[in-house]
C-alpha positions in Angstrom: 184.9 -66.9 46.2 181.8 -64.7 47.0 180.5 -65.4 50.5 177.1 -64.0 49.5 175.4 -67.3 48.0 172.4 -69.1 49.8 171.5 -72.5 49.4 167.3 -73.3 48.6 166.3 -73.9 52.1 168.0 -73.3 55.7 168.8 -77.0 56.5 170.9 -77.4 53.5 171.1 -79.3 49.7 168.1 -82.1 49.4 169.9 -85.3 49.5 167.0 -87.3 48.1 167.7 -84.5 44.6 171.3 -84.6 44.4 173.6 -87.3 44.7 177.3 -86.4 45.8 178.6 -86.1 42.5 175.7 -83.4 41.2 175.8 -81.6 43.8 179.3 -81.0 43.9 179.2 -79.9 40.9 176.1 -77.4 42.3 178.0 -76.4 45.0 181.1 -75.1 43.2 179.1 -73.6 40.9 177.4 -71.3 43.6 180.7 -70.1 44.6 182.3 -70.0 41.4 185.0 -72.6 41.9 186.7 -75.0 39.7 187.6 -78.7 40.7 191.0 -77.1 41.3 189.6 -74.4 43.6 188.1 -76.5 45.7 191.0 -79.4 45.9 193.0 -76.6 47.0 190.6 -75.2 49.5 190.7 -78.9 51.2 194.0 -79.8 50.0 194.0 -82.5 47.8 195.0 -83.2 44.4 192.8 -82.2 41.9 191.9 -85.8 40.7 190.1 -86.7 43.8 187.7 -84.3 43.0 187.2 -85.4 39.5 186.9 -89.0 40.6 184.0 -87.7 42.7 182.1 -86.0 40.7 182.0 -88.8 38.0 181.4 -91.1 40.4 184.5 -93.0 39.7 184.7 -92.8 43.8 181.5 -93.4 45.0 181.9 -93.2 48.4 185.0 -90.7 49.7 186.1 -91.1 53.1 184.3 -89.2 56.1 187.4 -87.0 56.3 187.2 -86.0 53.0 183.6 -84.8 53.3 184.1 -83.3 56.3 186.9 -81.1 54.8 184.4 -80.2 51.7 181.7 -79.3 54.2 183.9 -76.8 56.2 185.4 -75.4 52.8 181.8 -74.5 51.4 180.6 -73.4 55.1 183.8 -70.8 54.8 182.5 -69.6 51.7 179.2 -69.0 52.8 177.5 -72.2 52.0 175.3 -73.8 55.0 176.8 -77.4 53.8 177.1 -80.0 56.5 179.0 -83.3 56.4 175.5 -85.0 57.2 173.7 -83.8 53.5 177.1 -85.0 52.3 176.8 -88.1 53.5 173.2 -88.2 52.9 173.6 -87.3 49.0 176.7 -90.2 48.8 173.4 -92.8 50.6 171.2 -91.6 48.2 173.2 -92.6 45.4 173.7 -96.4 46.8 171.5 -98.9 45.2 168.5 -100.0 46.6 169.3 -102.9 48.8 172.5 -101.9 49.6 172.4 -101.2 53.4 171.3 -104.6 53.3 174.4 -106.2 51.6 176.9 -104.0 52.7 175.5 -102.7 56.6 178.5 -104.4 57.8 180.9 -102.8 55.7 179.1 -99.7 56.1 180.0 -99.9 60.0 183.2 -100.7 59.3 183.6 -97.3 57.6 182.2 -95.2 59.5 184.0 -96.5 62.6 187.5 -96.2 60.2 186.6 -92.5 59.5 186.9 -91.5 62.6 190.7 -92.7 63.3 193.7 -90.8 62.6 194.2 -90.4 58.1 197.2 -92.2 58.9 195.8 -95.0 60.7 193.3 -94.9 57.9 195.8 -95.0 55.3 197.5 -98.4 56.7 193.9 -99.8 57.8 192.7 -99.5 53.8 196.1 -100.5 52.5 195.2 -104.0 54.4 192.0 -104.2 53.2 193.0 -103.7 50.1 195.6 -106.6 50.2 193.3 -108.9 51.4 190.9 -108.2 49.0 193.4 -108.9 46.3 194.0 -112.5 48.0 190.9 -112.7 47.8 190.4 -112.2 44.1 193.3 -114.2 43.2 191.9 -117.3 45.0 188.4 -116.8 43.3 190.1 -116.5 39.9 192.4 -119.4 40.8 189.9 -121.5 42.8 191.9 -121.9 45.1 191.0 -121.2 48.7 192.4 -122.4 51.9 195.3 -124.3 49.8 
């Protein structure tokens, strides 16, 4: 993990380039680290990185970036959790602040409570949204 790399330009990776998921990938590459490399530098399993640089998780939590940020930052990266963010917007489709600018709120205002507060907040979400489906499927709402 060579501290010696330099990213393009001195505010950081061009969000409007990369999305998250390409430059990830970029990223590791300029310090020579696997998926597993940098999972282990931010301590998660290994899959969490996959799923983010297929884009099977298209938007991780703020936590999570922030952690990626500061692991490439050690390593000599100037990577902030802003171009992070800004690369995981720039892969959105167009229209979506529009549809989702609520949800978006939500998120952001989420991120920045304790992970285990976090973890029980999406947990709920996640149940509700399953109620949610069922009663579409079922058509049945408010029964």
């Amino acid at each position: 993990m060579s501290a010696q790399h330099a990213m393009p330009t001195q505010s950081g990776p061009d969000p409007a380039v990369h999305r998250l998921p390409k430059l990830l990938i970029k990223l590791r590459d300029r310090v020579g680290w696997s998926q597993a490399d940098l999972a282990e530098a931010i301590g998660v399993d290994p899959s969490l990185i996959s799923r983010i640089e297929t884009g099977a998780t298209r938007r991780p939590q703020r936590r999570t970036l922030m952690k990626i940020a500061d692991a490439f930052r050690e390593a000599g990266l100037p990577v902030d959790v802003r171009h992070l963010e800004a690369a995981v917007d720039a892969g959105l489709p167009a229209g979506a602040y529009e549809l989702d600018e609520r949800l978006l709120r939500i998120h952001d205002a989420v991120s920045t409570y304790p992970p285990e507060v976090q973890d029980v907040y999406y947990d709920t979400l996640y149940a509700a949204f399953r109620l949610l489906e069922v009663a579409h499927q079922t058509g049945r709402y408010g029964d």
